[in-house]
GUPA-606736 format. One record per residue (C-alpha): residue number from 0; x, y, z. Coordinates in nm, 4 decimals, padded with zeros to 6 digits. Layout:
% residues N
<k->NUM	east->X	north->Y	up->Z>;
...
//
This chain:
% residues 220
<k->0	east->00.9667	north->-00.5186	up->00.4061>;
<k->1	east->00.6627	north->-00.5085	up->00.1900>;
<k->2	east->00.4013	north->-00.5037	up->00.5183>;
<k->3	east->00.5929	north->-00.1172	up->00.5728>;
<k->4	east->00.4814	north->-00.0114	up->00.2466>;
<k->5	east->00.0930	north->00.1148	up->00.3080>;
<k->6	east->00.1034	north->00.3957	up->00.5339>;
<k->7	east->-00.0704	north->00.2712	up->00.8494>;
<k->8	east->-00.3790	north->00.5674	up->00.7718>;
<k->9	east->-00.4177	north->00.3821	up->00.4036>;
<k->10	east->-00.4699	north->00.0212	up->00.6067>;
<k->11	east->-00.7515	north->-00.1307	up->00.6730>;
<k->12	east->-00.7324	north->-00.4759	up->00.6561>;
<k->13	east->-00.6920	north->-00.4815	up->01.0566>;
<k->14	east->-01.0833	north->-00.3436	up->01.0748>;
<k->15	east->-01.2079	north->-00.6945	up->00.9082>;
<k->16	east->-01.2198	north->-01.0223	up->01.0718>;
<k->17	east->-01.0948	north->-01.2071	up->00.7654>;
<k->18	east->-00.8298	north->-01.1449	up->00.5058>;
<k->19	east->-00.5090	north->-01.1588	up->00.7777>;
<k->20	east->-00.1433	north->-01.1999	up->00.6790>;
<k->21	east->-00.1891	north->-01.5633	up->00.7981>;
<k->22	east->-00.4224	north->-01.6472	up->00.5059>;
<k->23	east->-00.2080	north->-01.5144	up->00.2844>;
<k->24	east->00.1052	north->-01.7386	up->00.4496>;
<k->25	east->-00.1220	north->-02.0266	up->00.4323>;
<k->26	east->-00.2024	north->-01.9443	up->00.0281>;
<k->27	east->00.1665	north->-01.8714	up->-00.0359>;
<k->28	east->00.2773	north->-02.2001	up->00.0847>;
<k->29	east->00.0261	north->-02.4217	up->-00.1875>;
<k->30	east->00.1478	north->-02.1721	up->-00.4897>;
<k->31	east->00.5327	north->-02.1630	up->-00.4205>;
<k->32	east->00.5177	north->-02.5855	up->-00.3554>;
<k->33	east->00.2719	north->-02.5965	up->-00.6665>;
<k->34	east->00.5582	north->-02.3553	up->-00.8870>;
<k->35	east->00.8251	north->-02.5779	up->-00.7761>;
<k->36	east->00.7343	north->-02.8789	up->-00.8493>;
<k->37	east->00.6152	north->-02.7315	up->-01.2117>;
<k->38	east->00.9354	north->-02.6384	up->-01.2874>;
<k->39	east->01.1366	north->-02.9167	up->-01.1134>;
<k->40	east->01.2535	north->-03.0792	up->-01.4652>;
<k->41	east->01.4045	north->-02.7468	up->-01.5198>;
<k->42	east->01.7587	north->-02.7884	up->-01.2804>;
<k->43	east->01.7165	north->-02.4419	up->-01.1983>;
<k->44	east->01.9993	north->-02.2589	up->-00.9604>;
<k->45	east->01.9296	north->-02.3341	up->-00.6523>;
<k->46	east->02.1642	north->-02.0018	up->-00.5717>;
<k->47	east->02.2009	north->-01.7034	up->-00.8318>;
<k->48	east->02.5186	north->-01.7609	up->-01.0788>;
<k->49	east->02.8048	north->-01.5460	up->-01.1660>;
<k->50	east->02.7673	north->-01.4045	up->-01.5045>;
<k->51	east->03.0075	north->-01.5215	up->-01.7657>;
<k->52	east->03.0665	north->-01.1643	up->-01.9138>;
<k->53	east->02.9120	north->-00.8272	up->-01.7555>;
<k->54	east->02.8983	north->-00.5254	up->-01.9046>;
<k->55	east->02.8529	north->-00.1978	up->-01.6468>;
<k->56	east->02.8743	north->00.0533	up->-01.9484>;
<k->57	east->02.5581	north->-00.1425	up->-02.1114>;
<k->58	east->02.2187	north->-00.0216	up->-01.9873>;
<k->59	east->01.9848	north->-00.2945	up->-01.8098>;
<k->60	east->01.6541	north->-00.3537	up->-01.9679>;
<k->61	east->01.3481	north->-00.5667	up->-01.7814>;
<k->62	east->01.1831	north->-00.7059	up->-02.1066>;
<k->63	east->00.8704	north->-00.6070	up->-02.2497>;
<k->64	east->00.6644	north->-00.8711	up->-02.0122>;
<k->65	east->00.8082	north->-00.6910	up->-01.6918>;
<k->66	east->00.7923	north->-00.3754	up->-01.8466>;
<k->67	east->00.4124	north->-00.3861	up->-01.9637>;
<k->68	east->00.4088	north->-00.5021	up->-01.5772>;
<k->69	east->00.6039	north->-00.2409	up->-01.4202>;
<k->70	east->00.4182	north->00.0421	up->-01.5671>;
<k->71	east->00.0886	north->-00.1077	up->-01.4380>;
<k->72	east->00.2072	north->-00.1074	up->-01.1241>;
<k->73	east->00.3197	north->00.2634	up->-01.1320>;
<k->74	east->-00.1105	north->00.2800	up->-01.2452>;
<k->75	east->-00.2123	north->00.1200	up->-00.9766>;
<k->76	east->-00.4221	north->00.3924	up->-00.7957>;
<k->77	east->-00.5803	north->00.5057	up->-01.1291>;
<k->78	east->-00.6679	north->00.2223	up->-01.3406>;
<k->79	east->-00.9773	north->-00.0201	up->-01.3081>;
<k->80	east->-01.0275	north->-00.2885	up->-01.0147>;
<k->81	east->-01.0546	north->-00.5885	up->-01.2159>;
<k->82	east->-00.6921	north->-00.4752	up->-01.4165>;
<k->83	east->-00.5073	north->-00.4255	up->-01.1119>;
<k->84	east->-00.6387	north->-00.7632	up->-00.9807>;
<k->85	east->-00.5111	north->-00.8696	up->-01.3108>;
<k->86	east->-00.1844	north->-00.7305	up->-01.3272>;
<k->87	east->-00.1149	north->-00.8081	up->-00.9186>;
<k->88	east->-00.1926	north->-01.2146	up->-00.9909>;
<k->89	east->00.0683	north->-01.2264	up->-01.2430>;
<k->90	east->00.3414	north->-01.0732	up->-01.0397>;
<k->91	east->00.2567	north->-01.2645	up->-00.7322>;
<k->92	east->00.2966	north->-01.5636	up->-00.9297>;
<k->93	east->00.6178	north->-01.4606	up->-01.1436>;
<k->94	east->00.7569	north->-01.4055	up->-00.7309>;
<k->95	east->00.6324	north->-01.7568	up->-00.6228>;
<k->96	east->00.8836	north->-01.9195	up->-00.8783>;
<k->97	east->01.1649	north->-02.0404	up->-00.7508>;
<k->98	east->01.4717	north->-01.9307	up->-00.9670>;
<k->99	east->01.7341	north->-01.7504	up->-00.7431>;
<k->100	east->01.7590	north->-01.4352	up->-00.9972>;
<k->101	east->01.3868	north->-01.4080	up->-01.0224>;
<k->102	east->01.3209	north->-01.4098	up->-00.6540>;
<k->103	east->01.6015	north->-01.1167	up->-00.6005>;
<k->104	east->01.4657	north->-00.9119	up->-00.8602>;
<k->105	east->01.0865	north->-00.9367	up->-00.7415>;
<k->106	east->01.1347	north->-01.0113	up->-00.3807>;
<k->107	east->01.4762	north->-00.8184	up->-00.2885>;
<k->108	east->01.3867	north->-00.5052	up->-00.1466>;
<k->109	east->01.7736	north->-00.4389	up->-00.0585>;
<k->110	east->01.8803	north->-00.5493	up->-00.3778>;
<k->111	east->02.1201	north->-00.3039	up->-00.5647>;
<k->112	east->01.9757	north->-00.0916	up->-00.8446>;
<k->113	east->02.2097	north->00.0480	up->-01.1146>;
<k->114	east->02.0669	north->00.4608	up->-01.2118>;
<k->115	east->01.7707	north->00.3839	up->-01.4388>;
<k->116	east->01.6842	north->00.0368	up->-01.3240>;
<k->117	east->01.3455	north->-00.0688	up->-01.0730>;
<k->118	east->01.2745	north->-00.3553	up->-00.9571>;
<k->119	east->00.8895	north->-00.4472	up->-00.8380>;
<k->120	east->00.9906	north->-00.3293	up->-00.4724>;
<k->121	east->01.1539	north->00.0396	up->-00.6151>;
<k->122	east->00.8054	north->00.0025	up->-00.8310>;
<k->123	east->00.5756	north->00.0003	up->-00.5559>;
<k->124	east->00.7709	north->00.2931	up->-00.3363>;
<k->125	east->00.7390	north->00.5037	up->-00.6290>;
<k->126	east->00.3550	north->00.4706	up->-00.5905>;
<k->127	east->00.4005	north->00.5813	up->-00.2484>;
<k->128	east->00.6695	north->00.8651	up->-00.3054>;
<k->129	east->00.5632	north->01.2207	up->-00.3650>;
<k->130	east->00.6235	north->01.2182	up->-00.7319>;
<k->131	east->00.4632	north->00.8652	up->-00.7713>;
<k->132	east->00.2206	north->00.6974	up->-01.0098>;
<k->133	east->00.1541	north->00.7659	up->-01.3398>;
<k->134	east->00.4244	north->00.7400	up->-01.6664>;
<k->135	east->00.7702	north->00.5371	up->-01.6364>;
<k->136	east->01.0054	north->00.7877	up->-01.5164>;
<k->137	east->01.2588	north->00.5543	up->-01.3428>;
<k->138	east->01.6034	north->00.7533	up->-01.2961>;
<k->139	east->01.5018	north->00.9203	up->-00.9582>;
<k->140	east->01.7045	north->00.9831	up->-00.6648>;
<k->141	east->01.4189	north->00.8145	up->-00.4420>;
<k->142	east->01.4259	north->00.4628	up->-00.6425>;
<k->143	east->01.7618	north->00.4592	up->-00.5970>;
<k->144	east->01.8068	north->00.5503	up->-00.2763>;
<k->145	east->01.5434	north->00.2857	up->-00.0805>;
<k->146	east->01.6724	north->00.4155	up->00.2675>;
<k->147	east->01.4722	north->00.6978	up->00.3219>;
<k->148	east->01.3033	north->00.6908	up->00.5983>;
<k->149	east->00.8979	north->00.6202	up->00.6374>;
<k->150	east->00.7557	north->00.9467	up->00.6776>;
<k->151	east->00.9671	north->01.0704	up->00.3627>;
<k->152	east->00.7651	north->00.7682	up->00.1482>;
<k->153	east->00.4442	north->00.8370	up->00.2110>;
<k->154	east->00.3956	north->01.0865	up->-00.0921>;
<k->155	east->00.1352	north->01.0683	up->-00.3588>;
<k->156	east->-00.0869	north->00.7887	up->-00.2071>;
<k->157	east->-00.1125	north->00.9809	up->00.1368>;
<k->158	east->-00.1647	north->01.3165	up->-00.0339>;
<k->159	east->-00.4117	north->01.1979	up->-00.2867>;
<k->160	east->-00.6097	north->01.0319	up->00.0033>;
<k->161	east->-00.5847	north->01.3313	up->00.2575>;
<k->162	east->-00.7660	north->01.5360	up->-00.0323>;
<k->163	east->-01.0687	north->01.3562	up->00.0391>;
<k->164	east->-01.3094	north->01.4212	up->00.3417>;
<k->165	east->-01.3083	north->01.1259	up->00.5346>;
<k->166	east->-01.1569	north->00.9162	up->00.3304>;
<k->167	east->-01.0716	north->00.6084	up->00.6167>;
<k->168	east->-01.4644	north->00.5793	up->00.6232>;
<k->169	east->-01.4666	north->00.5878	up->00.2656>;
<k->170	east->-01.2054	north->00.3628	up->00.2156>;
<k->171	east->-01.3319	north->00.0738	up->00.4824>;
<k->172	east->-01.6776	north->00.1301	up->00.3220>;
<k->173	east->-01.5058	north->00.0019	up->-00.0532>;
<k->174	east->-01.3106	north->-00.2680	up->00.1256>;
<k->175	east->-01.6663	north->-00.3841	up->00.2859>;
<k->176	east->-01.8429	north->-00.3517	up->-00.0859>;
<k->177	east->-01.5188	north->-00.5321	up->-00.2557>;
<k->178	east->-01.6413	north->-00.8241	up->00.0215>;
<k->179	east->-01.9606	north->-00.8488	up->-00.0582>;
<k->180	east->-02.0601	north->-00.7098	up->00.3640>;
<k->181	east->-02.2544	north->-00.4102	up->00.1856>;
<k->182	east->-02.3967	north->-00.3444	up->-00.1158>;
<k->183	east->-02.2135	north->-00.1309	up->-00.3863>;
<k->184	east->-02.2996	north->00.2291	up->-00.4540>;
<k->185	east->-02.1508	north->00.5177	up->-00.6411>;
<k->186	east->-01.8497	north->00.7160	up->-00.4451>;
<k->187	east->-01.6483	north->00.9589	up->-00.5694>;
<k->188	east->-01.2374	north->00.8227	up->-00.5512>;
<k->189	east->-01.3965	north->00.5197	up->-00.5836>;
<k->190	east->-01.0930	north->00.3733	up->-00.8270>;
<k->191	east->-00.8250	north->00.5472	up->-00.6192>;
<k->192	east->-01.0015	north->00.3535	up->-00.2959>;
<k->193	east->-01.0145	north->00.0142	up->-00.4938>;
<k->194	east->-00.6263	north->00.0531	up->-00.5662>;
<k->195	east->-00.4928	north->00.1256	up->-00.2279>;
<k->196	east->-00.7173	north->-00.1860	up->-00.1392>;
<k->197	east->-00.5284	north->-00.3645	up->-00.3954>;
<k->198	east->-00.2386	north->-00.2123	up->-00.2958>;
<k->199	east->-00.2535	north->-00.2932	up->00.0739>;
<k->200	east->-00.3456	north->-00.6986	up->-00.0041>;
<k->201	east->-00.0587	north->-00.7163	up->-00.2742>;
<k->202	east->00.2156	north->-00.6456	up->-00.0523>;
<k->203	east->00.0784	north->-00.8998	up->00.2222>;
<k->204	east->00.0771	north->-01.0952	up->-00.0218>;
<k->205	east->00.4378	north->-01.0650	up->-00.1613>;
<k->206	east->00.5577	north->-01.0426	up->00.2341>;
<k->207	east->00.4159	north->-01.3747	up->00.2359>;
<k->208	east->00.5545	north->-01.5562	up->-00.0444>;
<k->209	east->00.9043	north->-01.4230	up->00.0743>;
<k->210	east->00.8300	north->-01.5630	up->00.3871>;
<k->211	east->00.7772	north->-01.8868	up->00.2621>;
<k->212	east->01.0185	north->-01.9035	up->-00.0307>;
<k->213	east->01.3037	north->-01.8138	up->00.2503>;
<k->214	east->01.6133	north->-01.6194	up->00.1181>;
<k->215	east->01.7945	north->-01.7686	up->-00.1675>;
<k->216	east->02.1227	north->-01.9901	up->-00.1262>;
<k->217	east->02.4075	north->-01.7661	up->-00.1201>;
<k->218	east->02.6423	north->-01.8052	up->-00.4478>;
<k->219	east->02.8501	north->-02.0700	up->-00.4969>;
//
């Protein structure tokens, strides 16, 4: 699930009064009936479709768009606030669409990944996994194996953070200036604090969309 991503020490959401899962339920359910109807004169699938020819030898590509996408995820803890934001909206509305090969491929995080391949979930657990963030190095044992347990997945975004003195302090205190509660003063980290921020709201959000969107019709 995407709510099992963030370490529990990287969360903290649960400290505010505002900003629960429920919002984001309540949010998910306007955007996925707003991107259906949109694309009602479509006659999308309502169930993904066998292919007509397959090729295993042939080497699966994402496309530029989910590509430029992908690799801005992988950035997440070291590129700038309003980007992430950015980058995050776009996804969250690519997964509130509701073709059945879209959804699996954004919203799957069982879904089967050839060596080489990621999907957004495999995306996001290699920001979390020891050797995450940074560059597009996709052929890893980790993204392909999504089974490893918790502990094993907390990597890069756990170590990074433990680096830093007191970083749940400093971490609540951006999440407070991000709201507006306190006024905003230079940190050091402050970027890497403002991603896992970003981080931690992205995947409520995505929980929630799935949530509402339901699991696809099985195929035909």
């Amino acid at each position: 699930s995407f709510l099992c991503l963030v370490p529990e020490e990287a969360k903290t959401s649960s400290c505010m009064e505002e900003g629960g899962y429920d919002t984001y339920v309540h949010d998910a359910l306007g955007l996925v009936q707003a991107c259906r109807a949109s694309v009602a004169p479509c006659g999308w699938p309502p169930a993904p479709q066998p292919l007509d020819a397959c090729h295993p030898e042939a080497t699966f590509y994402e496309g530029h768009f989910l590509k430029v996408l992908f690799d801005r995820m992988t950035r997440i803890l070291d590129q700038p606030y309003s980007l992430n934001l950015q980058v995050t909206s776009v996804l969250s509305r690519l997964a509130a669409f509701p073709h059945p090969h879209l959804h699996e491929y954004l919203l799957d995080p069982y879904l089967n990944l050839a060596p080489g391949c990621r999907s957004l979930f495999s995306v996001l657990v290699r920001v979390m996994s020891p050797a995450g963030g940074g560059g597009d190095d996709r052929d890893t044992p980790l993204k392909r194996d999504l089974t490893i347990p918790p502990m094993q997945v907390i990597g890069d975004l756990m170590q990074r953070l433990q680096r830093v003195p007191h970083f749940r302090a400093k971490l609540l205190l951006v999440r407070r200036q991000l709201m507006g509660l306190v006024p905003g003063e230079q940190m050091d980290h402050a970027m890497l604090f403002k991603g896992v921020v970003v981080l931690e709201e992205f995947c409520k959000e995505l929980a929630a969309i799935a949530l509402v969107k339901g699991p696809p019709e099985g195929p035909p």
